[in-house]
PAKOL-130350 format. One line per 5 residues: for each residue x, y, z of N, C-alpha, C. Coordinates in nm, 4 decimals, m for minus. Layout:
N
X,Y,Z,X,Y,Z,X,Y,Z | ...
***
This chain:
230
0.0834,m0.1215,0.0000,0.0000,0.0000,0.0000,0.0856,0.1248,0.0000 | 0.1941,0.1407,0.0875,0.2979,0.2178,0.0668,0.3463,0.2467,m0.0398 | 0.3912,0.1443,m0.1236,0.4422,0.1392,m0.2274,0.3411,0.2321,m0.3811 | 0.2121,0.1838,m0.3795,0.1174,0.2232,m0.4392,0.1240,0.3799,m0.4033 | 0.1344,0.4539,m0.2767,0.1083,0.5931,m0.2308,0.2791,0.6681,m0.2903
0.3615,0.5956,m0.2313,0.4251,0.6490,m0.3580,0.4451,0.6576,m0.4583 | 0.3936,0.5624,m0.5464,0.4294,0.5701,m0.6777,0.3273,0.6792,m0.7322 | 0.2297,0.6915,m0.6385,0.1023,0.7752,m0.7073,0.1941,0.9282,m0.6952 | 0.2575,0.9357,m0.5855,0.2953,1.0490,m0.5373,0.3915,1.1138,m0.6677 | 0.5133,1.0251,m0.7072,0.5633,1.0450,m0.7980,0.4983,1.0824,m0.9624
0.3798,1.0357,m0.9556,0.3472,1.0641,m1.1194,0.2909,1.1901,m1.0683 | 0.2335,1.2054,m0.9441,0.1677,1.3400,m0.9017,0.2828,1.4791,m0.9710 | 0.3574,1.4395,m0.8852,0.5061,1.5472,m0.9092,0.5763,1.5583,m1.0148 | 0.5730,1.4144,m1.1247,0.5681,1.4597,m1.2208,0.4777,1.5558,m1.3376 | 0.3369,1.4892,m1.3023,0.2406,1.6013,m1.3898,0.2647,1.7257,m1.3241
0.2914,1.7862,m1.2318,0.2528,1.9331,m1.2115,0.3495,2.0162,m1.2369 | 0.4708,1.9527,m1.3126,0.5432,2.0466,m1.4439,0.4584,2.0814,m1.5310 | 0.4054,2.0025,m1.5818,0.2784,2.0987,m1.7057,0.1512,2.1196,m1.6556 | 0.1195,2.1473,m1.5219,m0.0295,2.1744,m1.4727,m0.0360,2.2893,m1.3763 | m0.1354,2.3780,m1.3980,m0.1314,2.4619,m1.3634,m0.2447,2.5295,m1.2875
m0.3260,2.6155,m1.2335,m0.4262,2.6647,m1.1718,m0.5165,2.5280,m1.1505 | m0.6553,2.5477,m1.2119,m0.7294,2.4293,m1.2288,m0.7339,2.2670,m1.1970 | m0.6036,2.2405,m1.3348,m0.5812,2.1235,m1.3925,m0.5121,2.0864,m1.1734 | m0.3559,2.1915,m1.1647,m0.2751,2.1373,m1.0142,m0.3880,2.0959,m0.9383 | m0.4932,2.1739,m0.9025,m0.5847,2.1456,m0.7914,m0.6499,2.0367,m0.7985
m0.6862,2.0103,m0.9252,m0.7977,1.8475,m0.9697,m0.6502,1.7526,m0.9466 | m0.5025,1.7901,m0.9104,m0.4571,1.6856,m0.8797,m0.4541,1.6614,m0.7801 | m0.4405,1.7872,m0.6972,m0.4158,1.7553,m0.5505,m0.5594,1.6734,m0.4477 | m0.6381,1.7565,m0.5867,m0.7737,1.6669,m0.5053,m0.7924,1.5025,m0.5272 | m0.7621,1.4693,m0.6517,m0.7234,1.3058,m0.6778,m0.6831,1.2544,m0.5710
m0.5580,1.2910,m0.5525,m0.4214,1.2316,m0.5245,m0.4619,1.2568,m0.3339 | m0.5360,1.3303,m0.2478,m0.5788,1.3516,m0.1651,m0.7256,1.2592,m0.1393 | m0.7905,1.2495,m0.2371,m0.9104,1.0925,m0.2489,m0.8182,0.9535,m0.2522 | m0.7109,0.9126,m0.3634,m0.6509,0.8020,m0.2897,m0.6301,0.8236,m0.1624 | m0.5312,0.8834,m0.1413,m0.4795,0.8745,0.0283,m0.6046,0.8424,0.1469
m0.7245,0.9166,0.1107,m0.8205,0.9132,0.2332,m0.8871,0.7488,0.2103 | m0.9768,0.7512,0.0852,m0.9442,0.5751,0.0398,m0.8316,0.4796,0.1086 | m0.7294,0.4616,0.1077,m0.6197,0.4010,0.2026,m0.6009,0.4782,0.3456 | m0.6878,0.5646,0.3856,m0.6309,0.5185,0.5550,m0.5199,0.6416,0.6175 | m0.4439,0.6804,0.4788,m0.3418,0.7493,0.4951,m0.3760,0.9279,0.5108
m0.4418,0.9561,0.6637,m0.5366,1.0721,0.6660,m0.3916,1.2246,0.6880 | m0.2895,1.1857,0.7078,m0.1835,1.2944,0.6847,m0.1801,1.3100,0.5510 | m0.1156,1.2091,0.4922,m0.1203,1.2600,0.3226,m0.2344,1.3028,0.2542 | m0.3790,1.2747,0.2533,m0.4901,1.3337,0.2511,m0.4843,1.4557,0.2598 | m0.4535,1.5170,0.3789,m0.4505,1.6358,0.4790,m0.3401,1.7495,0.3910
m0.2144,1.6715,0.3563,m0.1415,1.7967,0.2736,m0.1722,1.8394,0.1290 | m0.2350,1.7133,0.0882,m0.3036,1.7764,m0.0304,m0.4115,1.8566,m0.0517 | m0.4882,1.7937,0.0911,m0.5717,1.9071,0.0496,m0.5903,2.0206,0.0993 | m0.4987,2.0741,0.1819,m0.4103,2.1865,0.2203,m0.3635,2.2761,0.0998 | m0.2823,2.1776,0.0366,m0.2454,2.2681,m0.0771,m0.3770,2.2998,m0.1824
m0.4130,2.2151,m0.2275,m0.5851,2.2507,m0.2871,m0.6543,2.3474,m0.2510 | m0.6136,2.3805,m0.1311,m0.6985,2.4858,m0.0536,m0.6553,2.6070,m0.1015 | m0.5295,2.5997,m0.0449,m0.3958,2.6969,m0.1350,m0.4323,2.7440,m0.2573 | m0.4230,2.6288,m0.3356,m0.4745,2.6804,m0.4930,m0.5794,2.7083,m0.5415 | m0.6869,2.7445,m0.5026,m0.8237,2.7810,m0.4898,m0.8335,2.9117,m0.4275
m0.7100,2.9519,m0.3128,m0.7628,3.0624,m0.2408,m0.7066,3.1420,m0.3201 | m0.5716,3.0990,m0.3864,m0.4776,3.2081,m0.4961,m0.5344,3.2450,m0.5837 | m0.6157,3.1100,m0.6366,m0.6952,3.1630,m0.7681,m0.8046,3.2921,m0.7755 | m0.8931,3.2464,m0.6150,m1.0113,3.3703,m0.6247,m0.9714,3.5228,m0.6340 | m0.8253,3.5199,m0.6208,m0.8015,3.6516,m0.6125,m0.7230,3.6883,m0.7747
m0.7151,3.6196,m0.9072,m0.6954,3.6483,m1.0123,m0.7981,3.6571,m1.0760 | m0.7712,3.7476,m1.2082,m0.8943,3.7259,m1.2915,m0.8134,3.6525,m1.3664 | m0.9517,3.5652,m1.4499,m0.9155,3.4162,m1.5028,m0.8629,3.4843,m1.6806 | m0.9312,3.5767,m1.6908,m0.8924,3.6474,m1.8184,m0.7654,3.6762,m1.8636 | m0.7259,3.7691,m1.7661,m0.5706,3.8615,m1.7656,m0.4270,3.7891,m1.7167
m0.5264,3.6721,m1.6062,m0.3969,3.6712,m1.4642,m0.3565,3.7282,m1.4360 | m0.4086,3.8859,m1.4239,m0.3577,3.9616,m1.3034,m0.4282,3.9691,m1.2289 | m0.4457,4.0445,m1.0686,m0.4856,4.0553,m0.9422,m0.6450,4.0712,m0.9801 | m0.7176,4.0807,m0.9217,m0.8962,4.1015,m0.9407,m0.9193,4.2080,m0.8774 | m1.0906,4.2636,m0.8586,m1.1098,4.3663,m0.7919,m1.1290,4.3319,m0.6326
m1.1312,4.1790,m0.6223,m1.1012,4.0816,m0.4856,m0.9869,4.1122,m0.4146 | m0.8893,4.0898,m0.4566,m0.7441,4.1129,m0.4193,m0.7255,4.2768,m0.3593 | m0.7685,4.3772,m0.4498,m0.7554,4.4972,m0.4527,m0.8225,4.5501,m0.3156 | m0.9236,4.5041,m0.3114,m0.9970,4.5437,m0.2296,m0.9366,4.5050,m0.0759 | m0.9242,4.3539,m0.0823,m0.8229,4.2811,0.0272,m0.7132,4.3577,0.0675
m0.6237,4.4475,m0.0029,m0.4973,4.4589,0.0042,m0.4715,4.5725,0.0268 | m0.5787,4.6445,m0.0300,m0.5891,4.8386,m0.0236,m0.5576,4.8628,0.1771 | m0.6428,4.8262,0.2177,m0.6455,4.8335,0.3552,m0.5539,4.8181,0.4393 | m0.4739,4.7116,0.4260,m0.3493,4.6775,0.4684,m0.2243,4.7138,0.4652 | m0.2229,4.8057,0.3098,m0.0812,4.8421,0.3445,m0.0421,4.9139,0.4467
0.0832,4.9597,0.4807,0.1563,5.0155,0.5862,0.0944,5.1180,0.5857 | 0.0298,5.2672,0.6842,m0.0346,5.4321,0.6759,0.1129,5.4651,0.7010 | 0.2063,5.4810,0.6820,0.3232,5.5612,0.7575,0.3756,5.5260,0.5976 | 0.3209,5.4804,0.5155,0.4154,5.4898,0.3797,0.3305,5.5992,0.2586 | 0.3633,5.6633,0.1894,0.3072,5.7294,0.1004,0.2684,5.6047,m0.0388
0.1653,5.6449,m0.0648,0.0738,5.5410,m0.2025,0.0254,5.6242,m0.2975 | 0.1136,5.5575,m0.4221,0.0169,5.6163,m0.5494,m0.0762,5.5112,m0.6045 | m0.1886,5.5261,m0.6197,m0.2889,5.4836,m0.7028,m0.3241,5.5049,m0.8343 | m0.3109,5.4528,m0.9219,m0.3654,5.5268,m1.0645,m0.4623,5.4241,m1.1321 | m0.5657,5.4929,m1.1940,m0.6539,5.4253,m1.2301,m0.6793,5.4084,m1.3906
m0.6624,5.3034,m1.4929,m0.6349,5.3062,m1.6266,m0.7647,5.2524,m1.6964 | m0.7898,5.3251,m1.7918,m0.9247,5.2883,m1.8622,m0.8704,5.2916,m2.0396 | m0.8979,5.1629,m2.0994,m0.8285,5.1577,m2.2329,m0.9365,5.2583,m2.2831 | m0.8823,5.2963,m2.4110,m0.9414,5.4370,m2.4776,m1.0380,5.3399,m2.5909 | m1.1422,5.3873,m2.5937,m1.2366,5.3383,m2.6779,m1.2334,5.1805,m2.7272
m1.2746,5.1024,m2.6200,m1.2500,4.9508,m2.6253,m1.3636,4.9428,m2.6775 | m1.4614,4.9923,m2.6790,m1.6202,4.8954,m2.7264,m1.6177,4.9103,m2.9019 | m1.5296,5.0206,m2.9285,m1.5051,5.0320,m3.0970,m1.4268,4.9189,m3.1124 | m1.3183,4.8701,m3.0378,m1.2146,4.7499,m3.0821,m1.2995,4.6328,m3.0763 | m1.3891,4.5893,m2.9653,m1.5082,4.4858,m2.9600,m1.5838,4.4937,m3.0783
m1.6844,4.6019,m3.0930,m1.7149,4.6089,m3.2226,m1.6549,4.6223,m3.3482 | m1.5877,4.6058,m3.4078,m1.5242,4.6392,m3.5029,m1.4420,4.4741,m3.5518 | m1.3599,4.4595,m3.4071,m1.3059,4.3373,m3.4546,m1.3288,4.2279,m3.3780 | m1.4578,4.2052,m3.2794,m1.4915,4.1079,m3.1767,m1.4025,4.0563,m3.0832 | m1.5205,4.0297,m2.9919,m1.5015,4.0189,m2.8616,m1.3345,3.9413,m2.8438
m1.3349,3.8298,m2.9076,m1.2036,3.7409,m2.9227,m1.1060,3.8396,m2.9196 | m1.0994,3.9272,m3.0195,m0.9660,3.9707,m3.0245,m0.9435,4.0646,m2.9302 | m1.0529,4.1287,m2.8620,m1.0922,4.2352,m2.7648,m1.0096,4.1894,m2.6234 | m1.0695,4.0654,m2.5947,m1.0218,3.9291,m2.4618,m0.8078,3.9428,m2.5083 | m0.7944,3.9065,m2.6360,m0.6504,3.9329,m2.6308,m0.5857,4.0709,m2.5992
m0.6039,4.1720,m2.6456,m0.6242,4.2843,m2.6395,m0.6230,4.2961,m2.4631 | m0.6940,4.3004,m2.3979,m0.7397,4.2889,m2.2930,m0.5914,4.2366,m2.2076 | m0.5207,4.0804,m2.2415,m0.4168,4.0537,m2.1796,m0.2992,4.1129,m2.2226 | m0.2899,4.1621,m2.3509,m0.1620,4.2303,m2.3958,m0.1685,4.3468,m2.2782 | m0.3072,4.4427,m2.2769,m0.2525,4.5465,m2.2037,m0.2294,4.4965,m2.0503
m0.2648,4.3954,m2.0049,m0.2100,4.3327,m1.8551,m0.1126,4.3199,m1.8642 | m0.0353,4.2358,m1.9608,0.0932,4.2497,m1.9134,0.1604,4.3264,m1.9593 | 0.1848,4.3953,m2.0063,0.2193,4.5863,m2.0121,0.2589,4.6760,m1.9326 | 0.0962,4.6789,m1.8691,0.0904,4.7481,m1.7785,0.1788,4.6599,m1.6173 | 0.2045,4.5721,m1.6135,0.2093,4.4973,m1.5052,0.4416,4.5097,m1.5369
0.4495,4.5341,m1.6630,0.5855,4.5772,m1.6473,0.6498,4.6658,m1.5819 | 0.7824,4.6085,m1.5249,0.8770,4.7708,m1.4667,0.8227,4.8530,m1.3351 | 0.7103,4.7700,m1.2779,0.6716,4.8460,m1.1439,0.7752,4.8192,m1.0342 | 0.7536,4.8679,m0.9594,0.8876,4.8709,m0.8516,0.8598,4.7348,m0.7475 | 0.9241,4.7102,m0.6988,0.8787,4.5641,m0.5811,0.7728,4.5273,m0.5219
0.7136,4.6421,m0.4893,0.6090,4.5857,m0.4015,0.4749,4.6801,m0.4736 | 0.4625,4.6955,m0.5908,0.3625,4.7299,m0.7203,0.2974,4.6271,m0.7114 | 0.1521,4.6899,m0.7470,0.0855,4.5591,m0.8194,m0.0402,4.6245,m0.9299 | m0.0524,4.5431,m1.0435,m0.1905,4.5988,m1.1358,m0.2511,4.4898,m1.0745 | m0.4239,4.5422,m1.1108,m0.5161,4.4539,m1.0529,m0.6456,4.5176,m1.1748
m0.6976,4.3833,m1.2309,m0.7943,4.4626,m1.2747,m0.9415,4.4737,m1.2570 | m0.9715,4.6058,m1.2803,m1.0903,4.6670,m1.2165,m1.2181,4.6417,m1.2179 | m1.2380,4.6363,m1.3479,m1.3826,4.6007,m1.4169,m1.3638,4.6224,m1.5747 | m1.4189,4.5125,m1.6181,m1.4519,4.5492,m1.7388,m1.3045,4.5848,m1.8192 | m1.2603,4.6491,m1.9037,m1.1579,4.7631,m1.9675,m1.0778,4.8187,m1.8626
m1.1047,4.8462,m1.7050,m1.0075,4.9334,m1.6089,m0.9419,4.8518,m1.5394 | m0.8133,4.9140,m1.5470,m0.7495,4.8386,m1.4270,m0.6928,4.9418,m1.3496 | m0.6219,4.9032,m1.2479,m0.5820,5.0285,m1.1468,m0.4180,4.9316,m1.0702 | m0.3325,5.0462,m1.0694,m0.1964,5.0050,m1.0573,m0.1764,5.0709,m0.9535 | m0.1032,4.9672,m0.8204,m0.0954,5.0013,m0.6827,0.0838,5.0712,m0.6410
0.0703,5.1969,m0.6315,0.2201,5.1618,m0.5817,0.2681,5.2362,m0.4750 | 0.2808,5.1518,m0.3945,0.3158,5.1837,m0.2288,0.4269,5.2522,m0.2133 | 0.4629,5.3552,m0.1249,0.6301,5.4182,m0.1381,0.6899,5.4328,m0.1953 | 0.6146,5.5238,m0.3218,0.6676,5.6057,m0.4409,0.6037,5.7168,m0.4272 | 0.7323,5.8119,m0.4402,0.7004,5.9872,m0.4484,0.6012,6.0264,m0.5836
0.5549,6.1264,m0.5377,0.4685,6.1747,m0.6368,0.5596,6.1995,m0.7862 | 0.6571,6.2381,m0.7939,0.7183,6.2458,m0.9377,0.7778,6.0821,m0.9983 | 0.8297,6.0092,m0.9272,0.8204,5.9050,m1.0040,0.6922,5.8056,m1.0081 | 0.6213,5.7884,m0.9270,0.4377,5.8000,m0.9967,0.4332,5.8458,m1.1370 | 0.4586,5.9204,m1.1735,0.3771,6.0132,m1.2655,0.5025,5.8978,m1.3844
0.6534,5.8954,m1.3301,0.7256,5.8601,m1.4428,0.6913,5.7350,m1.4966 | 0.6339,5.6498,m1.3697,0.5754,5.5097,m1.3843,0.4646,5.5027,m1.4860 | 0.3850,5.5517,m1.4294,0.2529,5.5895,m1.4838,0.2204,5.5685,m1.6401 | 0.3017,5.7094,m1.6840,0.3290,5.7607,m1.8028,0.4096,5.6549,m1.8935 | 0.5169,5.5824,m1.8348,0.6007,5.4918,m1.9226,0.4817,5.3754,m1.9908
0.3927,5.3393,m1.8255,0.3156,5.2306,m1.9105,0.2363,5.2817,m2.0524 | 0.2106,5.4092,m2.0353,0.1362,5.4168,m2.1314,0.1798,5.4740,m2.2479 | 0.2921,5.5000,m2.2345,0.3683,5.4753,m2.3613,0.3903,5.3294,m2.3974 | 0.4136,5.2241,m2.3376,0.4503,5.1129,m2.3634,0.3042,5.0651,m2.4739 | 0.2213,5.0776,m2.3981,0.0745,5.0662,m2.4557,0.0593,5.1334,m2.6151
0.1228,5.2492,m2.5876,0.1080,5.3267,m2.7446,0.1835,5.3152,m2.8404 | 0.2993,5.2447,m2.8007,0.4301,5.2060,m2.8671,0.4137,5.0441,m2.9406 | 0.3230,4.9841,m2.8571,0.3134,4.8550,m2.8655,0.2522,4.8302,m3.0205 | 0.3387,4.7020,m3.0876,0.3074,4.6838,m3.2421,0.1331,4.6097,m3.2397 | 0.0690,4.6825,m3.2060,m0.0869,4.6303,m3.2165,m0.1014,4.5456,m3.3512
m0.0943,4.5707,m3.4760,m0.1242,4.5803,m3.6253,m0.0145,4.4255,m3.6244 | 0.0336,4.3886,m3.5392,0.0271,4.2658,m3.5358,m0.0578,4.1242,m3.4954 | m0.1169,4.2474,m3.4151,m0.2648,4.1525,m3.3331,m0.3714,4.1441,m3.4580 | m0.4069,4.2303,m3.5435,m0.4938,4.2828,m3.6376,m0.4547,4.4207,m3.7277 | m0.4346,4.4040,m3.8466,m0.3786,4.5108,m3.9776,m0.5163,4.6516,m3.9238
m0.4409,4.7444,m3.8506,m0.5644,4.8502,m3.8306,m0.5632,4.9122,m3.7052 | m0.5253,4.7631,m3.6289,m0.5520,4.8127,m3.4712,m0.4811,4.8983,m3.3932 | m0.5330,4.9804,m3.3365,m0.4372,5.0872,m3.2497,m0.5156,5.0644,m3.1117 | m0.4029,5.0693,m2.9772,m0.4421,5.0633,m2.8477,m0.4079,5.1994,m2.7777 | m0.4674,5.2694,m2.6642,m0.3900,5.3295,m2.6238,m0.4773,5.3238,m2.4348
m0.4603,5.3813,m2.3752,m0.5048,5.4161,m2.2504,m0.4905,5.5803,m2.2280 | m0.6256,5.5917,m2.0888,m0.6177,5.6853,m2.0235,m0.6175,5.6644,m1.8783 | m0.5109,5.7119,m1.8108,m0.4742,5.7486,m1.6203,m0.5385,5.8365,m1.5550 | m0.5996,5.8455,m1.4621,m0.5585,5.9010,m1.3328,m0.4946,5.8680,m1.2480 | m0.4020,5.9756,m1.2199,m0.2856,5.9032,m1.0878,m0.3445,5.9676,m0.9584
m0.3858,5.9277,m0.8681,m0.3917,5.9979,m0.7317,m0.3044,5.9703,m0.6157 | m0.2169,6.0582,m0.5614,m0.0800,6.0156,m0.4814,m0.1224,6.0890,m0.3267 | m0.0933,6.0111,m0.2264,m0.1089,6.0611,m0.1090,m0.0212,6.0345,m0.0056 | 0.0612,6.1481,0.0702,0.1568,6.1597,0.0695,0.1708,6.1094,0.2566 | 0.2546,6.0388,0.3069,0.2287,5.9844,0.4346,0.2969,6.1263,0.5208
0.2019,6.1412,0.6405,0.1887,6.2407,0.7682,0.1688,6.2163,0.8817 | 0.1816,6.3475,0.9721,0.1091,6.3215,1.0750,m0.0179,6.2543,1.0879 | m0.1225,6.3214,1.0373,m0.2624,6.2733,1.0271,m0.2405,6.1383,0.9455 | m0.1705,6.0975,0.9001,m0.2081,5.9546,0.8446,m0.2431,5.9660,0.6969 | m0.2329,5.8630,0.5886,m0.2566,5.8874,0.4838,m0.4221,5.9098,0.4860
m0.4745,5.9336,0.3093,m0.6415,5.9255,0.3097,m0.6565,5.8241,0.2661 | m0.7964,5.7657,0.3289,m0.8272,5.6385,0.2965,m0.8173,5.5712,0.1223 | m0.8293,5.4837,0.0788,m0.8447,5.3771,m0.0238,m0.8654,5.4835,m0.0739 | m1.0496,5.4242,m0.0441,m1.1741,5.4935,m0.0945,m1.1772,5.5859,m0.1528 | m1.0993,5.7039,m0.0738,m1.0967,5.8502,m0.1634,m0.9835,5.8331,m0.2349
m0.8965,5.7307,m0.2195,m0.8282,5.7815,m0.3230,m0.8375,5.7378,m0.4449 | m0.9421,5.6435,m0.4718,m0.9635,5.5793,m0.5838,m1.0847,5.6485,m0.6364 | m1.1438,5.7279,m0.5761,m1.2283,5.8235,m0.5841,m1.1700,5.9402,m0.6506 | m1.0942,5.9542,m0.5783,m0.9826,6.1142,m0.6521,m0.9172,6.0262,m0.8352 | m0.8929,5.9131,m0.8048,m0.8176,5.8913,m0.9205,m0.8740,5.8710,m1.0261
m1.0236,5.8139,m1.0100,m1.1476,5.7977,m1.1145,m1.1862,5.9445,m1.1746 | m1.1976,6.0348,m1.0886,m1.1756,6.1836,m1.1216,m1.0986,6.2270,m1.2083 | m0.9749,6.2033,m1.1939,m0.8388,6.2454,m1.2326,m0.8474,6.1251,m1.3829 | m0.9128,5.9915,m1.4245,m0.8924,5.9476,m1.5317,m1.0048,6.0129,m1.6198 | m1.1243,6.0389,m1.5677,m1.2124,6.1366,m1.6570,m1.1543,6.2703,m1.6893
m1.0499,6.3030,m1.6735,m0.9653,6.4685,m1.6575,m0.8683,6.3952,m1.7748 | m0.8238,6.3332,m1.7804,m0.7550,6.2161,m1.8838,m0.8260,6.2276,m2.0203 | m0.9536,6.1622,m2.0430,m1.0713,6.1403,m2.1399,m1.1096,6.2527,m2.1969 | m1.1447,6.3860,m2.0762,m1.1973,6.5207,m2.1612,m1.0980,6.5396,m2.2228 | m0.9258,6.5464,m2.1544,m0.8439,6.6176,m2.2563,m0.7860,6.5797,m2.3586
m0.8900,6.4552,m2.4251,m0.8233,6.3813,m2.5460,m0.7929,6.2515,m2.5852 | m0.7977,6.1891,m2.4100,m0.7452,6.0663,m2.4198,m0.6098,6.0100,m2.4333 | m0.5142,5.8529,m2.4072,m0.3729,5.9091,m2.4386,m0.3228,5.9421,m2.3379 | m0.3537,6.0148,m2.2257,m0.3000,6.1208,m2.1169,m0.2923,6.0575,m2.0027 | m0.2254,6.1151,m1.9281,m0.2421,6.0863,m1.7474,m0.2018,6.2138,m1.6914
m0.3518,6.1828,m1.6292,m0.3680,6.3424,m1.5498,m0.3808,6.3272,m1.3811 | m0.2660,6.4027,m1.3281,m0.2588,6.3892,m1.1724,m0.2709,6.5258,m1.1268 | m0.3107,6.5645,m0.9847,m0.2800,6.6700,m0.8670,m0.1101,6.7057,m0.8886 | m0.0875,6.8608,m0.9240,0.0381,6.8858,m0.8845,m0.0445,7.0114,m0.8090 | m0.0326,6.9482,m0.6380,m0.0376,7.0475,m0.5619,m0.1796,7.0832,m0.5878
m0.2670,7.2269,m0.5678,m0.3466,7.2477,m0.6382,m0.4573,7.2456,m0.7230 | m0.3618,7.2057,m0.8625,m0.3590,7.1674,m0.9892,m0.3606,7.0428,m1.0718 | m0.4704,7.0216,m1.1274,m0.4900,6.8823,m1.2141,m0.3787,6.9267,m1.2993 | m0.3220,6.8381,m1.3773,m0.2204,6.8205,m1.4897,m0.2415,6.7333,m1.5528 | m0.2543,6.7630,m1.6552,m0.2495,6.6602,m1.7880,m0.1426,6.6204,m1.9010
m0.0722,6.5159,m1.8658,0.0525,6.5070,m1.9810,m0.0208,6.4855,m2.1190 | 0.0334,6.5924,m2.2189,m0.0091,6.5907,m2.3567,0.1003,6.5181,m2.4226 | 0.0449,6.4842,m2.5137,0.1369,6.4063,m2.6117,0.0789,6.3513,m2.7828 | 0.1628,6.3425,m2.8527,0.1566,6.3517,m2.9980,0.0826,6.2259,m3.0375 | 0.1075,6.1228,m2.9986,0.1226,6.0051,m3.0249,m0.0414,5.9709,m3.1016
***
């Protein structure tokens, strides 16, 4: 019987070189039904430990992008450190329902992961994109000054505008619009999530009136809008 639990164990560890989300978990759950079938209620127990694992990781991706969800975001907003300064920026692709219509949903869904992982480039360590709903996603970044925010920001969306689309489809052009909202750590403590994803939804419609393309943040004051040719 031993013999049988390992050998199962071994083909286990071999498949989960090529298995991944889903497929890993339907193994660990198998391979956790032998064990309880034989008696063997520890080995049972770590598989389905890890099963658990891989189920709890998953609820917090979207299955689309594989990046973070509005689950995660929400989870995580709260928690970071108040004694650190956070930029938030909030990204809405520029006229996606023309790319849906025009060249369907399929290519829309690709479209959709090109700009995830894009946007999910070159953030600093403890960054994260997560996406929002629909077309938005919103990029987290903890203990970054308000001017390199803006440099972050801005690069993705050059990356986005730079990016050879017309390889995806002869025609296609992508681009995005930002709001960045940055809040700077104090005495009083930073401002909550809430407003600041509030301020930054603001700040991406300040984006949209001026053209689209743009990312528009608070300097001080003052909304700002980076213009550009592109």
């Amino acid at each position: 019987m031993a013999e049988v639990g390992v050998a199962a164990e071994d083909e286990f560890t071999a498949s989960t070189s090529a298995a991944s989300g889903p497929d890993l978990l339907s193994l660990h759950e198998a391979i956790a039904r032998m064990f309880a079938e034989r008696g063997d209620w520890r080995r049972a127990y770590e598989h389905l430990r890890s099963a658990l694992d891989i189920a709890r990781a998953g609820s917090l991706r979207d299955p689309l992008t594989s990046s973070y969800n509005r689950r995660y975001l929400d989870q995580r907003l709260p928690g970071l450190p108040a004694g650190r300064s956070l930029a938030l920026a909030l990204i809405d692709l520029d006229r996606f329902k023309h790319v849906n219509d025009t060249y369907g949903h399929l290519l829309g869904d690709r479209v959709l992961c090109r700009v995830a992982d894009l946007l999910q480039e070159e953030l600093p360590p403890d960054g994260f994109c997560a996406r929002y709903g629909g077309e938005e996603f919103a990029l987290v970044l903890p203990g970054v000054d308000a001017s390199r925010a803006v440099r972050i920001v801005d690069a993705a969306r050059t990356r986005v505008a730079r990016h050879p689309w017309s390889e995806l489809q002869p025609g296609l052009r992508v681009t995005i619009s930002a709001g960045l909202a940055h809040a700077s750590s104090g005495p009083a403590g930073r401002v909550s999530a809430q407003r600041q994803l509030l301020r930054a939804d603001n700040l991406l419609y300040a984006a949209k009136r001026a053209g689209r393309n743009k990312v528009a943040y608070h300097d001080r004051e003052t909304t700002r809008v980076i213009t550009h040719s592109e």
